[in-house]
Structure formats: C-alpha cells, structure tokens
C-alpha positions in Angstrom: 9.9 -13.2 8.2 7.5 -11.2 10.1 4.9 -9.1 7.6 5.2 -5.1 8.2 2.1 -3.8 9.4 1.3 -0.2 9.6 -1.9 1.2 11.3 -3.4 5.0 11.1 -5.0 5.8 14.1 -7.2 8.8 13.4 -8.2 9.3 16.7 -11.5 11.7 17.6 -10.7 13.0 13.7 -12.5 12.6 10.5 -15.8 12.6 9.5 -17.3 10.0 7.3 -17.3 12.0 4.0 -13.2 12.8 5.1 -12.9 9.0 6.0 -14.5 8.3 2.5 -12.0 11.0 0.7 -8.8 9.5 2.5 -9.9 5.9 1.7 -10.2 6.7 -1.9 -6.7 8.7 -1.9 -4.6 6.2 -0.3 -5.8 3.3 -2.5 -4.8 5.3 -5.4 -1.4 5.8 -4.2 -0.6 2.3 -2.6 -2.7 0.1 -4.7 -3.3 -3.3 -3.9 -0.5 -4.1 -1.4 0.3 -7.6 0.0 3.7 -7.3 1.3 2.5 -4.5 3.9 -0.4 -5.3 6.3 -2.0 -1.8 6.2 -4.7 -0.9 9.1 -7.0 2.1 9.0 -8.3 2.9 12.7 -11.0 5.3 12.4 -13.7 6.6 15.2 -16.5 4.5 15.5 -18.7 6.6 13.5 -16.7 6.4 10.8 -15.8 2.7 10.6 -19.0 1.5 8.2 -18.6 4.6 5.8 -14.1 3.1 5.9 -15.7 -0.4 4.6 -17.8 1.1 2.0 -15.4 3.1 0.3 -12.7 0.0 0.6 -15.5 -2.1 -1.4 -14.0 -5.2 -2.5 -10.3 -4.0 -1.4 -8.6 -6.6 0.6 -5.1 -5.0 1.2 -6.4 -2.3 3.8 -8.0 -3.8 6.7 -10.1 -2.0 9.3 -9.5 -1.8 13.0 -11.3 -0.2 16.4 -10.1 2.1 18.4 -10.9 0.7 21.6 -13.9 -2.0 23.1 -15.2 -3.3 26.5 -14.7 -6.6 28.0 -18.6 -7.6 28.3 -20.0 -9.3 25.1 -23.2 -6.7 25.9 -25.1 -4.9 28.7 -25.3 -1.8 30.8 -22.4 -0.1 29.6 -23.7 3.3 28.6 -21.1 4.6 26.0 -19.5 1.9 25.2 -19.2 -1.1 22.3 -18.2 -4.5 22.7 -16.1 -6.6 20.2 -19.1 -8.6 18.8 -20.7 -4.9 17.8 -17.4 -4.7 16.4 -17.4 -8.1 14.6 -20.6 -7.5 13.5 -19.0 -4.1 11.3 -16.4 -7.0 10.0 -13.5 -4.8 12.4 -10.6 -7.3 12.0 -8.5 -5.2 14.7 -8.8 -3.0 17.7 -6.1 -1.1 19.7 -6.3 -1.5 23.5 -4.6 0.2 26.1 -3.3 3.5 24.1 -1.4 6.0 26.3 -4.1 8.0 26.2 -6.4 5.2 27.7 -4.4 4.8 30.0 -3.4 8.0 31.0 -6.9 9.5 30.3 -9.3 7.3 31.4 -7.3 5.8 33.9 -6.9 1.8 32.6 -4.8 -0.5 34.3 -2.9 -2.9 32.9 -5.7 -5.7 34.5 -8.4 -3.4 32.8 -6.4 -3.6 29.6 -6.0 -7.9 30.4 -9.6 -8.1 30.2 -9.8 -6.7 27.0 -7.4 -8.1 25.0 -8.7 -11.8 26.0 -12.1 -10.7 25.3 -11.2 -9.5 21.8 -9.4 -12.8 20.9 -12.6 -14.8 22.2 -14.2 -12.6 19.3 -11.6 -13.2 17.1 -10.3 -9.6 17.1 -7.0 -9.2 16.7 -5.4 -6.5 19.6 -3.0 -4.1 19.3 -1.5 -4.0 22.4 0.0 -0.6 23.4 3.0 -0.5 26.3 5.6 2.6 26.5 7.0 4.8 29.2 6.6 8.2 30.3 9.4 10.8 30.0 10.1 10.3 33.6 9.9 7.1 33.9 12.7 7.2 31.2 14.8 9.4 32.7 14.7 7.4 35.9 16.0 4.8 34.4 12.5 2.8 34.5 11.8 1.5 31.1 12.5 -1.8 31.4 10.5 -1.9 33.9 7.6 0.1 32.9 7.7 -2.3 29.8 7.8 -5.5 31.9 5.0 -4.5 34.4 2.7 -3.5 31.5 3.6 -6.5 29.3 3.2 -8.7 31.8 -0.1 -7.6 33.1 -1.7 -6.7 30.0 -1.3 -10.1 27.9 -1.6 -12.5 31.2 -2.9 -15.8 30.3 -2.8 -15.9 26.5 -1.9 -18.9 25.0 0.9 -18.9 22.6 -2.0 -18.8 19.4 -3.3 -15.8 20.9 0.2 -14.2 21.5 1.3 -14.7 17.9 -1.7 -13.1 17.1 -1.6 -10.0 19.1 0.5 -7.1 17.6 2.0 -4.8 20.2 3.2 -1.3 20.1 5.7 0.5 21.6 4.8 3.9 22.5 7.1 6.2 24.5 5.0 8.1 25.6 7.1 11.2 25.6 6.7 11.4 21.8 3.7 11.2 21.2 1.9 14.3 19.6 4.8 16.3 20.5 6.6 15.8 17.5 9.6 14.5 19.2 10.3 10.8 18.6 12.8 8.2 20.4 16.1 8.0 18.1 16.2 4.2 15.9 18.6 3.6 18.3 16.7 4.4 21.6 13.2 2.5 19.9 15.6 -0.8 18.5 16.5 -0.8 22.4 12.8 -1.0 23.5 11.3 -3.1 20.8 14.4 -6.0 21.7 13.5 -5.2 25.2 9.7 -6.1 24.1 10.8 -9.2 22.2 12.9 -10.8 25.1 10.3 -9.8 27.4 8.2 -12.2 25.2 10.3 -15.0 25.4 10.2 -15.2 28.4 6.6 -15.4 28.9 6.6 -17.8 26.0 9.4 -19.5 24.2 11.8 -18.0 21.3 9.7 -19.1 18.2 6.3 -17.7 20.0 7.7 -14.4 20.3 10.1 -14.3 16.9 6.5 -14.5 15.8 4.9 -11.4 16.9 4.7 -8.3 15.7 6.4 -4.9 17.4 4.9 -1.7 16.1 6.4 1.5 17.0 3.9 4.6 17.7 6.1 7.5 19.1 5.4 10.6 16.3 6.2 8.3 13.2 6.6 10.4 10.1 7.8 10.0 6.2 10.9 11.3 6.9 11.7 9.4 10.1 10.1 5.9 9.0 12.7 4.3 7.1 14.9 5.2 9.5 13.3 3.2 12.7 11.6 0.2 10.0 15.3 -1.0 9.5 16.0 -2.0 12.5 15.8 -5.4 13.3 12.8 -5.8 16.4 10.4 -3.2 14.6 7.7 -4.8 12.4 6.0 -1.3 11.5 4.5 1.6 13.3 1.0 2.6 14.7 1.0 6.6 13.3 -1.0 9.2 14.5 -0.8 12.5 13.4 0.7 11.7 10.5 -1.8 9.0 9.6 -4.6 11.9 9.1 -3.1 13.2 5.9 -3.6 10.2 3.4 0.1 10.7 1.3 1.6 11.0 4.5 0.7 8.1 5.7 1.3 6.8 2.3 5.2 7.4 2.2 5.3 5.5 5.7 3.9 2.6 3.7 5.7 2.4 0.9 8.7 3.1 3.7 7.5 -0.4 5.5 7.8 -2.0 1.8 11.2 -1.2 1.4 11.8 -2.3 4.5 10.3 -5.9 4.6 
C-alpha cells in the first residue's frame, strides 16, 4: 500500500508569525498522524520559523518550494539543496506550472534539479500536467509523456521510488475549477503506466501520484478514492489551516 501524502504549498504567502499560527492550528486538529504523510511547503523565509513551531513533531514534515542545480556559487537569488539540507528541508517541489510557465523551465532544467536534490537526499515532488489547450487538442498523453520523460531521465529505480509526482492540469489551478475524479483517475493511470515503462511494474506501483489541480475539502474524498492518486499537492486551500485539515483527515479515510 502506498502511504497518502498531502503537501500545502503556500506559495509567496505567509509570514513567519502566520506560518507559526497555522503550524500551531493544524497540529491541534490532526494530531500526531502516521497514516498520512503530511508536507508543509512554505516560502523560504518562512521555513526555520515552520521547524520551530513543529518542535519535536514528527508527523508534519517540511518541504521547499523550489532549488538550483549547483551545490553553491554565483547564482544571485537563488538556494541550493544543501542550504536546504542544512534547514533539515526533507522535500522540495520542482518544476510547478508556474515554474514552468513563469520562469520559463524546461523539462531538462527541471532534470537537473530533481537529480541534484536526490544527490542531497531531498526528496522531489515532481510536477507534470497539461494546459487547457493542450487538453482540448487531445495532447495529454502526450504533454504527460514528454514532461515525464524529460524531467526524471536517468534516475535509478531507488531514486524513482523516492520521487513523488504530481499531476497538475494546469487548467485548474487557482481558478477554482478542478478535473472531474474521473478525468484525474485517467491522468494519474496515464502517469503510472508511463512509469512502468521507464522502469518495471513494482518500481512504479511504488511511487507516489499527487494530484494539485484546486483540491478542496469538499472535492478531496472524492478524487483520494480513486485507485492511481496517492494524495494531493493543495494550494489555495492549503493557506487556511482547517481547510487543509479536512483534506487530511480526507487522505486518512482514504488510505
């Protein structure tokens, strides 16, 4: 059985005293889960004031938001996943939509990132999904392929079972529309298959798919029962602590 993990990516939100009243919040309301992996993904700033007010908590771990491929140098703006390491980060999401989209990262850019973070022993969250017109073009498989593909070339089958992904369609993100269970089950399959055959069957039975198109309390149970989706990667709902809560406790009922 694969473990449910569910991952609030705050984005460019929350301060540290707002990072310090969420933390406090949702580990009154979850308590000390083990059947859920839980993830807070906060700003950078915000990541040593997240591991102070966790204390001695071990059921919410703490991921990045994004890293560069060098270990350290020149890179004016940027942080590397031994900075990260060095904060006691356990994950980082690479190649978001809007990293993509934004900032213009290729799937190669995204590559060199993802192998960089396991040599740190990071573990990525690997984000794929299609655009609405990709979609409606019939492209998703492959849009899906292509970025899969590219993005997690040359892992090994340790590091594979140790990278999560997530599905995004893009289409749904922050725009409060969200793919039907039906249309994400389709994708996250899609995902898995893709997987096998870049690895074998028990390598990619293994790994975790996260789905992170505008997950929210009353959609979650919904999509976490299908069979190919291990959790979600929330956004806007992830900035409201008993929000993100109920998607949680929807993930438990799920496992």
């Amino acid at each position: 059985m694969r473990k449910k993990i569910v991952a609030a990516n705050w984005k460019m939100n929350m301060t540290q005293a707002e990072s310090a009243r969420f933390v406090e919040s949702l580990v009154l309301d979850i308590g000390d889960i083990t059947d859920v992996e839980v993830v807070i993904v906060p700003p950078f700033t915000a990541i040593a004031k997240v591991m102070e007010a966790l204390g001695t908590s071990q059921s919410i771990k703490v991921g990045a938001q994004n890293m560069h491929w060098e270990p350290n140098g020149p890179f004016t703006g940027e942080i590397s996943a031994a900075l990260l390491r060095d904060l006691l980060v356990r994950y980082v999401v690479l190649g978001h939509s809007e990293r993509r989209t934004l900032f213009r990262e290729t799937d190669e850019i995204v590559n060199r990132k993802v192998r960089a973070a396991h040599e740190a022993t990071l573990r990525p969250i690997v984000c794929v999904g299609e655009t609405l017109e990709q979609r409606d073009k019939g492209n998703v498989g492959k849009i899906l392929s292509i970025q899969l593909r590219g993005s997690l070339k040359d892992l090994n089958e340790k590091e594979l079972q140790e990278t999560v992904i997530a599905y995004e369609p893009v289409w749904a993100i922050g725009t409060g529309r969200n793919a039907t269970p039906q249309q994400a089950q389709e994708a996250h399959a899609f995902i898995r298959r893709t997987l096998r055959e870049m690895s074998d069957e028990a390598t990619a039975d293994r790994i975790r798919i996260q789905y992170g198109g505008s997950m929210k309390p009353e959609n979650a149970r919904d999509l976490m029962t299908q069979p190919d989706i291990d959790g979600a990667l929330v956004g806007g709902a992830s900035l409201d602590p008993r929000s993100f809560a109920q998607i949680v406790k929807a993930a438990r009922d799920e496992k």
